[in-house]
C-alpha beads as a LAMMPS data file, in Angstrom:
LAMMPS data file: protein, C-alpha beads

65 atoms
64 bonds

1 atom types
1 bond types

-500.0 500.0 xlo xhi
-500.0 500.0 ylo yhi
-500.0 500.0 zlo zhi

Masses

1 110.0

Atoms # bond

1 1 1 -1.041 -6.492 -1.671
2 1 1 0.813 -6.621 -4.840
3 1 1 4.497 -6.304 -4.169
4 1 1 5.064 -3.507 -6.533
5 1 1 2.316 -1.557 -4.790
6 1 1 4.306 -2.075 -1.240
7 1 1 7.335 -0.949 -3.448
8 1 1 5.889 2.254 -4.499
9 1 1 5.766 2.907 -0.700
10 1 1 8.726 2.225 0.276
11 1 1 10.039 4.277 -2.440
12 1 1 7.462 7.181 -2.303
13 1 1 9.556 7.342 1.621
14 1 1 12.835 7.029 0.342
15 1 1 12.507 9.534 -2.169
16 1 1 10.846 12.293 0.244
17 1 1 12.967 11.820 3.295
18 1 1 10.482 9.758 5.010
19 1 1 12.139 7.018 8.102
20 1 1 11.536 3.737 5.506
21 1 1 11.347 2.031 9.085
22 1 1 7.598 3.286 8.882
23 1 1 7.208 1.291 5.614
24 1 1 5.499 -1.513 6.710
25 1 1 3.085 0.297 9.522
26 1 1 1.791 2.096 6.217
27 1 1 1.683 -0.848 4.185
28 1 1 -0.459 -2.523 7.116
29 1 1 -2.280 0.312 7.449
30 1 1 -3.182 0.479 3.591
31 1 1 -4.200 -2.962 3.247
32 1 1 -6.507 -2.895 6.110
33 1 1 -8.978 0.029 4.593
34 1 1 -9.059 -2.342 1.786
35 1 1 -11.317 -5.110 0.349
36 1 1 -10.065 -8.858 -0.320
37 1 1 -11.355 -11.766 -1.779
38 1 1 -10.732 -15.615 -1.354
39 1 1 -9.310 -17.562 -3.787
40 1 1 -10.469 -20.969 -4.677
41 1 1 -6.976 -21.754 -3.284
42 1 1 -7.350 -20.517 -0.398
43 1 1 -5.317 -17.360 -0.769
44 1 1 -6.581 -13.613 -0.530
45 1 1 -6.178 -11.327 -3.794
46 1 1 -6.910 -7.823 -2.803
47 1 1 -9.875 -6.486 -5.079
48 1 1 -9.509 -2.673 -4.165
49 1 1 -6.807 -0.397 -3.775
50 1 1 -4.636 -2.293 -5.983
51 1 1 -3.385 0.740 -8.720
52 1 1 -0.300 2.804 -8.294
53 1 1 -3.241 6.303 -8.603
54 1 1 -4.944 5.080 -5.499
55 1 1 -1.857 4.436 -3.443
56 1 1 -0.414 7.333 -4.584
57 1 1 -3.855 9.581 -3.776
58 1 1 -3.967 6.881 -0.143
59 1 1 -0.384 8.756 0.724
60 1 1 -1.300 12.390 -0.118
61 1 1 -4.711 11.934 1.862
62 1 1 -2.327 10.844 4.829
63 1 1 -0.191 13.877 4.742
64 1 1 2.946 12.322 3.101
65 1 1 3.730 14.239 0.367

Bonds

1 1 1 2
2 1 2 3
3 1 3 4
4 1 4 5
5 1 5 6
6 1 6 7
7 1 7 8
8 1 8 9
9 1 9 10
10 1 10 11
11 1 11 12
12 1 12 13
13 1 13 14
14 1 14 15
15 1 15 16
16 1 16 17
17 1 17 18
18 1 18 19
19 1 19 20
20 1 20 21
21 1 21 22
22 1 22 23
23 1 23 24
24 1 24 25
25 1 25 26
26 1 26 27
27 1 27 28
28 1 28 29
29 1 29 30
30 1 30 31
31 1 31 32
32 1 32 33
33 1 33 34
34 1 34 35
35 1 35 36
36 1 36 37
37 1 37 38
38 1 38 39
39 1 39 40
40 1 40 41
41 1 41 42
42 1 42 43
43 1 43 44
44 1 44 45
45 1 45 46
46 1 46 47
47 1 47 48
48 1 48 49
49 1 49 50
50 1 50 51
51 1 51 52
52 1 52 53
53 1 53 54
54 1 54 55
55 1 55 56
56 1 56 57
57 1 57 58
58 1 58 59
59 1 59 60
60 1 60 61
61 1 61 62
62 1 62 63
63 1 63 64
64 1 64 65
């Protein structure tokens, strides 16, 4: 996950009173509904889920607004 993306997260906590502790359950949470692909590297990029609309949408859906 892009680190802006686990940013926005934090953030999107912060900003609504949210325990940022919980952070990186969500982020964890979020990336595993998603889809990845392997690099020829070896590395995975994340091919879905990967705009600020559909983590923004991915927190609403959860009840964190």
């Amino acid at each position: 996950m892009k680190e802006e993306l686990k940013r926005l997260i934090r953030n999107y906590l912060n900003v609504n009173g949210f325990d940022i502790s919980k952070a990186e359950d969500l982020i964890e949470e979020y990336e595993s509904e998603q889809t990845f692909t392997e690099l020829k590297d070896g590395s995975f990029e994340m091919i879905t889920g990967n705009t600020y609309g559909e983590v923004s949408n991915w927190l609403h859906k959860k009840g964190i607004n």
